[in-house]
C-alpha positions, 0 to 999 in steps of 0.5 A: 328445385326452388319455389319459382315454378310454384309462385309463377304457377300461382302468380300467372292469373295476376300477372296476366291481369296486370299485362292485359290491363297494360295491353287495353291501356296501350290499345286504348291510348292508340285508339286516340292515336289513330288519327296519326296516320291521316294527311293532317296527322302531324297535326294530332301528333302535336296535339298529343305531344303538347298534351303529354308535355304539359301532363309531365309538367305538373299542369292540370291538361286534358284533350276535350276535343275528341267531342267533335264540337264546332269551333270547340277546344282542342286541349284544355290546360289550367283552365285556358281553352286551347285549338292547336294548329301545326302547319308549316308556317306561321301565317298558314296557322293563323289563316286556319283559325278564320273563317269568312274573314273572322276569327272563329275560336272563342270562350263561353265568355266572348274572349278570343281561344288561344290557338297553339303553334308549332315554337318554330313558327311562333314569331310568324304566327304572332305577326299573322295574328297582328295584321289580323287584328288591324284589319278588324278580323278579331272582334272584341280585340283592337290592339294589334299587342294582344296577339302574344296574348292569343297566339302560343308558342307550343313545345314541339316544332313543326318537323318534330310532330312530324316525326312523331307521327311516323315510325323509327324516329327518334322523336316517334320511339321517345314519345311512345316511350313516355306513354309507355312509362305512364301505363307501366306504372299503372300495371305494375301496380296493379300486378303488385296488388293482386300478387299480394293478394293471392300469396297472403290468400294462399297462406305465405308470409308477409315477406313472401307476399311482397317479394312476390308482388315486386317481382310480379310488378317489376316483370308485368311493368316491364313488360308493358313499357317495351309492348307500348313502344312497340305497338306505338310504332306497329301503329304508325305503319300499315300494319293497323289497316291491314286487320280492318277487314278481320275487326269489321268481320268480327263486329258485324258478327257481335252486332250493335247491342253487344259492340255498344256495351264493349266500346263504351266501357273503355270509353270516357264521356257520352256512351255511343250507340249504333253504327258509330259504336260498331266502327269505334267497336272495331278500331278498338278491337284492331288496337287490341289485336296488334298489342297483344301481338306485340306482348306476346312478342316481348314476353317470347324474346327471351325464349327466342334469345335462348334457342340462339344461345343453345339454352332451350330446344326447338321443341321448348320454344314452340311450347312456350310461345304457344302457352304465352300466346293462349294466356294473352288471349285467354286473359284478353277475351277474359277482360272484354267479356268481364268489362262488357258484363260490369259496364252493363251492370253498371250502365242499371246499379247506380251506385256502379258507374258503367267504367268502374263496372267495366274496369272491375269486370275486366280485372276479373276476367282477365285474371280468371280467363288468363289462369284457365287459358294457361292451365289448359295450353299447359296440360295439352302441350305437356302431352305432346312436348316434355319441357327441356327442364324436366330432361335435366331434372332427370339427369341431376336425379341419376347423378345425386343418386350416383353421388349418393351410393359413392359418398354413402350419404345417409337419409338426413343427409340427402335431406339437407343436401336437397334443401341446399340445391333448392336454391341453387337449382332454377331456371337460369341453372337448368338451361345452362345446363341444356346449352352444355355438351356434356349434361351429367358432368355439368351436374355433376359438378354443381352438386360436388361442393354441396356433397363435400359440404355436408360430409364434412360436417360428419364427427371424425371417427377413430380407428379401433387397434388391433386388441379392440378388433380380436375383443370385437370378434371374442364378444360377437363369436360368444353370442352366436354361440349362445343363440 
């Protein structure tokens, strides 16, 4: 067989560093999502979308509104201070941006905030904030012109936050899809680093190293794009709500102490403490059980696609699903109980800033939980369960050793006949091999052109005549007769 069950076996600690960063990331983006699923959700959804939008543009974006601060920003793009308001119509926009029949959003500096509408109902929204500024409900602003200056028209329409709050749209799926193709990158690179790592450590060339760590990127990448897709639209159903019980348990269980250290490490801005730490505790922790639901079920759908084709066995399936399930987990616990240890030593080394401790703790963790949690599911299903691969690793055995005895193969030459099976022998071999009736004839058949390969590079050999035969003979009946 080729080198790959060795690299995976190698690789499975950077790797699933690489999917569980992926999954915190997916969880944490969700977090901020979960407003989604409330009566005004579309209006976040927007938010968000015009965040995105701006992001991918070039522009220097970022949501400052998750402070909660009375009369505050929502966003904040090239330095303007934006409060978004997606209603449906313009003049309702507008009406929501005032209080007591004055404008309530301003900058430190007294002019008025920008306020973001949906495009769709900009027109509408400027003619609002024009009638507002006539009658004086804008201090500071006069001419009713300004309100183009004030008012912007957003990226997005009004039926498009929507959509993009609910699961199964278009509008929903392409929005996850971006976020997903953010945080694959971020895995991806990740992965690659530490799969590099670990293949020069363990003593493999340059060039092994790196197709090592493409191959361990291009797979964790992946695999991170589609869980954020689906976890994205999980999100949106009511699948979320249905852990709340189980998250609620749990963290009242850990307490407030070790919930304030694990919420903040995943946190940006000011560290939350008490109650609010065990409800936002217990909302991450939900994110984080329903995507890694969601990888285990992208890392398994080839395992699933193969039981259909007839390529694995029931018998295989569950021990696959049920070695990815313990790795996932295993590296998961393995990243929150690292993240919780290096936030607190970074919340008392200055140097270690509490998510730089946080973050190096959990690679760390989840490197290491992931490797051991695979290592032990592996061992006890290796008991109980014989990999469909071994079966046929069998069968091609008894067939080279046949092959063996009618070709006459010598011992160099079962060596070099093996160095040209290991890369021909590999998974996608072996389980076409499974999905075929007739196994040994399957083998057979592959390992044929390479018999025939390398007996005909044996020198050609003449036949002695007849008076060479007897001179043969007189010579071999004289030394017996001398012994």
């Amino acid at each position: 067989m080729n080198k790959d069950g060795k690299n995976k076996q190698k690789n499975i600690g950077a790797e699933t560093a690489g999917i569980v960063f992926g999954n915190i990331s997916n969880a944490a983006t969700e977090y901020a999502y979960d407003k989604f699923n409330t009566p005004r959700g579309h209006g976040f959804a927007a938010e968000r979308a015009n965040h995105l939008y701006d992001l991918l543009n070039g522009k220097d974006a970022a949501i400052v509104g998750d402070d909660n601060a009375k009369n505050g920003a929502d966003r904040m793009v090239d330095g303007i201070n934006i409060q978004s308001k997606y209603c449906n119509t313009g003049s309702k926009c507008i009406h929501e941006c005032f209080e007591n029949g004055r404008y309530r959003y301003y900058n430190a500096d007294g002019s008025p905030m920008q306020v973001e509408v949906p495009s769709d109902k900009y027109d509408d929204a400027v003619k609002a904030m024009a009638e507002r500024i006539k009658k004086g409900q804008v201090p500071g602003v006069t001419d009713p012109a300004k309100a183009k200056d004030i008012v912007r028209k957003g990226n997005f329409t009004y039926e498009q936050a929507k959509n993009i709050a609910k699961a199964g749209t278009v509008e929903s799926i392409t929005f996850d899809s971006v976020n997903g193709a953010i945080i694959s990158a971020y895995a991806f690179g990740l992965s690659a680093a530490l799969t590099f790592a670990v293949s020069m450590w363990k003593g493999d060339s340059s060039e092994e190293s790196l197709k090592a760590a493409a191959a361990a990127g291009l797979k964790v990448g992946g695999t991170t794009f589609f869980t954020a897709v689906l976890t994205g639209q999980l999100q949106k159903t009511a699948l979320n709500g249905a852990f709340r019980v189980s998250s609620d348990a749990i963290v009242n269980m850990i307490g407030p102490k070790a919930s304030q250290f694990l919420v903040n490490a995943f946190r940006t801005g000011k560290n939350i403490y008490g109650a609010a730490a065990m409800k936002s505790a217990s909302k991450l922790l939900r994110g984080n059980i329903v995507t890694a639901a969601a990888s285990v079920v992208v890392l398994s759908a080839f395992d699933v696609a193969n039981i259909f084709r007839g390529r694995i066995s029931g018998a295989q399936l569950f021990k696959n699903i049920t070695n990815t399930t313990a790795t996932v987990a295993g590296g998961t616990a393995g990243w929150v109980g690292g993240a919780s240890a290096g936030a607190a030593l970074g919340s008392v080394v200055p140097v270690i800033s509490t998510a730089v401790g946080g973050f190096v703790g959990g690679v760390l963790g989840s490197f290491l939980g992931g490797s051991a949690a695979n290592s032990v599911s592996s061992a006890v299903m290796d008991e109980f369960i014989e990999d469909d691969a071994k079966e046929m690793v069998a069968i091609i055995e008894d067939v080279f050793k046949d092959m063996a005895v009618d070709y006459l193969i010598s011992e160099s030459e079962a060596e070099e006949i093996a160095d040209i099976l290991k890369d021909i022998i590999d998974g996608g071999f072996l389980k076409d091999m499974y999905a075929s009736d007739y196994r040994y004839e399957f083998a057979k058949d592959a390992l044929l052109p390479v018999f025939d390969t390398v007996t005909m590079q044996r020198p050609k050999i003449i036949l002695p005549d007849e008076s060479a035969l007897c001179s043969g003979v007189r010579h071999l009946l004289e030394e017996m007769a001398d012994e």
